[in-house]
Each structure stands twice: as structure tokens, then as C-alpha cells.
BALOBA-1460 file (C-alpha; in Angstrom, 3 decimals):
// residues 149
<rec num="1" residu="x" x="24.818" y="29.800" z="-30.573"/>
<rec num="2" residu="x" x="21.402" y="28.821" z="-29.877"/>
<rec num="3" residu="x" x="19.207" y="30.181" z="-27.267"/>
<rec num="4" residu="x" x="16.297" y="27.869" z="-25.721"/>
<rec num="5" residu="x" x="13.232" y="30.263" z="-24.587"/>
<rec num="6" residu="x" x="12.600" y="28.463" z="-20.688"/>
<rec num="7" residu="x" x="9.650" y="29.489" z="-18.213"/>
<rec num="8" residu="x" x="11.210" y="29.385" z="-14.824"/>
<rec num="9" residu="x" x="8.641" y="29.167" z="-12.066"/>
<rec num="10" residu="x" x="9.604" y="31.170" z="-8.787"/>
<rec num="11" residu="x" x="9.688" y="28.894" z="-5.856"/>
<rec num="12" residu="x" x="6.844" y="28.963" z="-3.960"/>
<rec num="13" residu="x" x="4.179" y="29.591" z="-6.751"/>
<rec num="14" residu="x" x="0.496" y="28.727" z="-6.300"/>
<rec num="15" residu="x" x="-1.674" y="26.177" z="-8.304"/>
<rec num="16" residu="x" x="-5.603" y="25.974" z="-6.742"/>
<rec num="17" residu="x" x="-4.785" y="27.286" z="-3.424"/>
<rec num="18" residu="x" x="-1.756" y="25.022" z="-2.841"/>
<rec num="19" residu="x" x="1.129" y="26.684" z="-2.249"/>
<rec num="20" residu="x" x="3.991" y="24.604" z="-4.061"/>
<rec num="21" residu="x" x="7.694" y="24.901" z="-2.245"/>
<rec num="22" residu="x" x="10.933" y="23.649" z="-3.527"/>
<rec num="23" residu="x" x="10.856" y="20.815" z="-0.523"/>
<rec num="24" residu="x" x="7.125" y="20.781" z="0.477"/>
<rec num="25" residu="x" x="4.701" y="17.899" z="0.521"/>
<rec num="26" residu="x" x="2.718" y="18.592" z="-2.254"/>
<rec num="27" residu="x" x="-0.930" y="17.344" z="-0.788"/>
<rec num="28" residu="x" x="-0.020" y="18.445" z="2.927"/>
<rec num="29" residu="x" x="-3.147" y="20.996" z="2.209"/>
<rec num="30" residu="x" x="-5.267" y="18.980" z="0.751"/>
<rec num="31" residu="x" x="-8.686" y="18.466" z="2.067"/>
<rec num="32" residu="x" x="-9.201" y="14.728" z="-0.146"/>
<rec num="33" residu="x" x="-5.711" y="13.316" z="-0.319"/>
<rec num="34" residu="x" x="-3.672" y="12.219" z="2.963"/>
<rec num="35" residu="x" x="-0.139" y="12.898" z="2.991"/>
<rec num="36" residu="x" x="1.509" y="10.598" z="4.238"/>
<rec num="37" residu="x" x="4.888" y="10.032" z="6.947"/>
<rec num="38" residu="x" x="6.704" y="7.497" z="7.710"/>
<rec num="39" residu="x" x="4.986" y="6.413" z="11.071"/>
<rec num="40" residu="x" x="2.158" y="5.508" z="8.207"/>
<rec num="41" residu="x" x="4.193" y="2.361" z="7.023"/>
<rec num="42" residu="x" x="5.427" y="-0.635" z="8.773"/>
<rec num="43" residu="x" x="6.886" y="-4.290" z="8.460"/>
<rec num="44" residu="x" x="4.503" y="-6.971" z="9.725"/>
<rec num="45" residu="x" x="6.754" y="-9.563" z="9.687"/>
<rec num="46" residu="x" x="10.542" y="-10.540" z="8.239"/>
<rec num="47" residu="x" x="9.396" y="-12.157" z="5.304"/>
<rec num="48" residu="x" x="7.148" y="-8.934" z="3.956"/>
<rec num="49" residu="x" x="8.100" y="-5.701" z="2.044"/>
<rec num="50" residu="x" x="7.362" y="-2.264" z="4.187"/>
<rec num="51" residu="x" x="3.532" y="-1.521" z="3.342"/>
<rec num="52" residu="x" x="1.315" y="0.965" z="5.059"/>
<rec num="53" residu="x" x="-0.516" y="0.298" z="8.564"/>
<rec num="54" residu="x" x="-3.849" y="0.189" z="7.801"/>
<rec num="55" residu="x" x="-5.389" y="-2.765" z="5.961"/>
<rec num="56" residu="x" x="-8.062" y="-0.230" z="3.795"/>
<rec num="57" residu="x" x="-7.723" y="-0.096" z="-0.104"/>
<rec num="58" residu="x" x="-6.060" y="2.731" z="-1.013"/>
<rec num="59" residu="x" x="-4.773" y="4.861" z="-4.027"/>
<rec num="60" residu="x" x="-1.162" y="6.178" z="-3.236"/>
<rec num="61" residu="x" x="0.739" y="8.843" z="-5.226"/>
<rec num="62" residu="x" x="4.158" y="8.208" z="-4.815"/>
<rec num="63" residu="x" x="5.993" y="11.464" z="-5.902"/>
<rec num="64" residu="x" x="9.028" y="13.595" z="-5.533"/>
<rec num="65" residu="x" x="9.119" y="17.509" z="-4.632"/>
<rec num="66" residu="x" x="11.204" y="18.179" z="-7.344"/>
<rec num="67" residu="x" x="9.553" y="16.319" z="-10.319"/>
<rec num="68" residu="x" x="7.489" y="18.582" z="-12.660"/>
<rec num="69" residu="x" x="5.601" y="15.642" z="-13.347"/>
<rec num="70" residu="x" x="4.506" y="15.667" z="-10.184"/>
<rec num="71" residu="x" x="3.784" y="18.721" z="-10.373"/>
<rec num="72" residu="x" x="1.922" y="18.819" z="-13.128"/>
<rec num="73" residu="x" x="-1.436" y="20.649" z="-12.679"/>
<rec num="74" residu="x" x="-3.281" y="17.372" z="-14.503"/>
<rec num="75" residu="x" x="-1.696" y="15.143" z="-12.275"/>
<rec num="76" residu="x" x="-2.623" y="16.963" z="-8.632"/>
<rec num="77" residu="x" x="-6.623" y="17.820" z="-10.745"/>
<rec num="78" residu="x" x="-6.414" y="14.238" z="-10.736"/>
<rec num="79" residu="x" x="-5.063" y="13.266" z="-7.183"/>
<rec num="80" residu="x" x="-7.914" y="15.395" z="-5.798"/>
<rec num="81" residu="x" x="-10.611" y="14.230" z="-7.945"/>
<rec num="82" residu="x" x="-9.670" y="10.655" z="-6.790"/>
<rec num="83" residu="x" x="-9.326" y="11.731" z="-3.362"/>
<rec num="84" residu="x" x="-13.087" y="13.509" z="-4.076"/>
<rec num="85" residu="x" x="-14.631" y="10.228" z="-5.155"/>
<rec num="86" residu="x" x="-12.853" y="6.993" z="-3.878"/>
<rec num="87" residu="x" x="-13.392" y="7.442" z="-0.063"/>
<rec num="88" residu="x" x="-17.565" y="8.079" z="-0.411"/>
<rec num="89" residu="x" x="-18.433" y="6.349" z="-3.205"/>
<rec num="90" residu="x" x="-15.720" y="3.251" z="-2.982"/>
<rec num="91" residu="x" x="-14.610" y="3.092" z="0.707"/>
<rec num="92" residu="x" x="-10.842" y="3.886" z="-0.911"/>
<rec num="93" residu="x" x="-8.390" y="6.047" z="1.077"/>
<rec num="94" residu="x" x="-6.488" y="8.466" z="-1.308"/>
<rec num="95" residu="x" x="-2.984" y="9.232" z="-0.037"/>
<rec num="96" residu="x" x="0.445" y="10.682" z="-1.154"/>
<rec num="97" residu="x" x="3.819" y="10.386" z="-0.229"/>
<rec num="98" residu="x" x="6.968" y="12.632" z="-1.061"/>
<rec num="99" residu="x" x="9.698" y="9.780" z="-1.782"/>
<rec num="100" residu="x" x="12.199" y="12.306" z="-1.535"/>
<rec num="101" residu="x" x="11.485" y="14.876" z="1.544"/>
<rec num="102" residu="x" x="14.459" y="13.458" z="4.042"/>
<rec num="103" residu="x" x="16.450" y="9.901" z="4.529"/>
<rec num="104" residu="x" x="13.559" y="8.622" z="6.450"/>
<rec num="105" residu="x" x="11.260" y="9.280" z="2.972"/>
<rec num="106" residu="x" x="14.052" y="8.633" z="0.879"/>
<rec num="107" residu="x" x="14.382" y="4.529" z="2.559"/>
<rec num="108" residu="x" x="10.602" y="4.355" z="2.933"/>
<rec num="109" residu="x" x="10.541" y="4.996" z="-1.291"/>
<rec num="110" residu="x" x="13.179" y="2.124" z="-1.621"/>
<rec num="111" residu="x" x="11.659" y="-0.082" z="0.837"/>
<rec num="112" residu="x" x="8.310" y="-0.374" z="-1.319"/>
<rec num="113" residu="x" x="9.603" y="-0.232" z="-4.692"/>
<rec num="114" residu="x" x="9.498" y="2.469" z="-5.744"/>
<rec num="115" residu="x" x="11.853" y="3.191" z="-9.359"/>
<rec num="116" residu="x" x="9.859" y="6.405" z="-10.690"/>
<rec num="117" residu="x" x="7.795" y="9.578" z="-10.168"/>
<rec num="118" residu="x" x="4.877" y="9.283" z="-10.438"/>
<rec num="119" residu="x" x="3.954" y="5.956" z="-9.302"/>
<rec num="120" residu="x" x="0.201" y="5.517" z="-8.968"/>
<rec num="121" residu="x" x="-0.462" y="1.942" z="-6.499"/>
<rec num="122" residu="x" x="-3.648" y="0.766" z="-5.414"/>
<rec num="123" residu="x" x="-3.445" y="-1.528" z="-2.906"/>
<rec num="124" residu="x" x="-6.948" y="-3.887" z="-2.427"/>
<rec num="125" residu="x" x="-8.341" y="-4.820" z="0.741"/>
<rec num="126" residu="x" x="-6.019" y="-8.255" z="0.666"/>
<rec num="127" residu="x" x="-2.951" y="-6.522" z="0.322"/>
<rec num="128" residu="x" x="-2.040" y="-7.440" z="-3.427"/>
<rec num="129" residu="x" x="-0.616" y="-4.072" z="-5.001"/>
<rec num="130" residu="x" x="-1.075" y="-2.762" z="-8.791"/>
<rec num="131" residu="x" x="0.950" y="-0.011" z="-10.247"/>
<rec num="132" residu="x" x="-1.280" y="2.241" z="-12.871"/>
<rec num="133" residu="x" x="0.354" y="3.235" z="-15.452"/>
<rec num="134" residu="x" x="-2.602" y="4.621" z="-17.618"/>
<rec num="135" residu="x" x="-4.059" y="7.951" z="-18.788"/>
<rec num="136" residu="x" x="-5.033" y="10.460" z="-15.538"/>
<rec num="137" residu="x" x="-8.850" y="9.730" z="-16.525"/>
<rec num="138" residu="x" x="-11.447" y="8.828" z="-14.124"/>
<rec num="139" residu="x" x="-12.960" y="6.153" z="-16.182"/>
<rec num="140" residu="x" x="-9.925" y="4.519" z="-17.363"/>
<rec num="141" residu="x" x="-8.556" y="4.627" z="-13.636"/>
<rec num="142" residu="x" x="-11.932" y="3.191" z="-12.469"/>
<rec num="143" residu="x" x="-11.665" y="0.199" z="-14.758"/>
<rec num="144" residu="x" x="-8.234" y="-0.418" z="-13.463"/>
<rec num="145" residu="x" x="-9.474" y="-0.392" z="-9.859"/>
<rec num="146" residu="x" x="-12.248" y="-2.794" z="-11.128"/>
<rec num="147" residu="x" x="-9.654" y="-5.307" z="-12.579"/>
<rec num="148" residu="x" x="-7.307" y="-4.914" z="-9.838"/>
<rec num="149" residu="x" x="-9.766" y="-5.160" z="-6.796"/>
């Protein structure tokens, strides 16, 4: 028989003064990223995907309560240093959205594409979308907001 040596973390637990529940939104806390509901998105016409209301560039995390990706102290260190930076020094809202809270979060997830947690999408100013899928480093994320803007 073989025995695999697991940490189990005890629902809620604390990482840098969020408190971290089974079912919570993870940024709901958060003093530089948004967290998002549903009343945030809308359809502006029949022939467009579900995006969110306001026109601004943003950075969204799309993420799921129960990924420890998500989770993952390096990824939230890098939400909030994003959410630090963007909105002063780039004019670019920083927001995050639990795919997987309730139905409502659940169709919103489907509705804009989303296949895995994280996504990272920056959205520019004229709408067009761009998924990062590189290393949680400022400079590398910066050049990617470059190319994509």
C-alpha cells in the first residue's frame, strides 16, 4: 500500500488578510481588484458575445472558488499588484469574476468563453479581447498589454 503525505487546508484559512471560503469571491476584499456580478455584463446587441458594461480597458481574472490555482498565493500577489498599478499609471480597471459562485456565474462564464481557470483577458478600449497565457510577471504582462492594446 502506498501512502501519499497531503496538506489539507481548513476552510476558511487566511492568505494577506483575505479570508479564503470554500464558496467565496476571492477579491470581494480587495482594495485594487473589483469583483465582479453579473449586473457587470451585458449583450449590446444579437449579433455580440456577453461582454462587460463599461467600455474601459480592463484586466479580468476569470477564476473558480474551488481551483487551487486560483488560489494560488502567486496568482492573487499578482491580481493585486495589477490591480496596484494598471488603474493610476495605465487608466486599466482590474477586475475578477468567480465563474463558478451560482447558475447566474456559472452562464455568465459560458457566455464569454470561458474553458479554464485561470483565464487572464484584457480587453482594450475598442473591445478586441486577448487571453494571457504567460508567466505572472509584471514585465512580461506589461509587454502583452503593449502588444495587445
Amino acid at each position: 500500500m502506498i501512502l501519499l503525505n497531503f496538506q489539507i487546508k481548513i476552510w476558511p484559512y487566511s492568505y494577506n488578510n483575505f479570508i479564503c471560503y470554500n464558496m467565496s469571491l476571492l477579491y470581494n476584499k480587495s482594495k485594487n481588484v473589483k469583483e465582479l456580478k453579473p449586473k457587470d455584463f451585458k449583450v449590446s446587441n444579437l449579433n455580440e458575445s456577453m461582454k462587460l458594461a463599461k467600455n474601459n480597458s480592463n484586466v479580468t481574472i476569470y477564476y473558480a472558488h474551488w481551483c487551487p490555482h486560483c488560489h494560488n498565493p502567486e496568482t492573487i500577489e499578482f491580481m493585486e499588484a495589477l490591480g496596484e498599478k494598471l488603474p493610476e499609471k495605465a487608466n486599466i480597471d482590474v477586475n475578477a469574476f468567480n465563474c463558478d459562485y451560482n447558475n447566474d456565474h456559472r452562464q455568465i462564464a459560458e457566455d464569454v468563453g470561458i474553458n479554464g481557470f485561470p483565464t487572464f483577458r484584457f480587453t482594450n478600449s475598442n473591445g478586441k479581447e486577448s487571453d494571457y497565457m504567460g508567466p505572472k510577471d509584471m514585465k512580461a504582462f506589461i509587454m502583452f498589454l503593449v502588444k495587445n492594446s
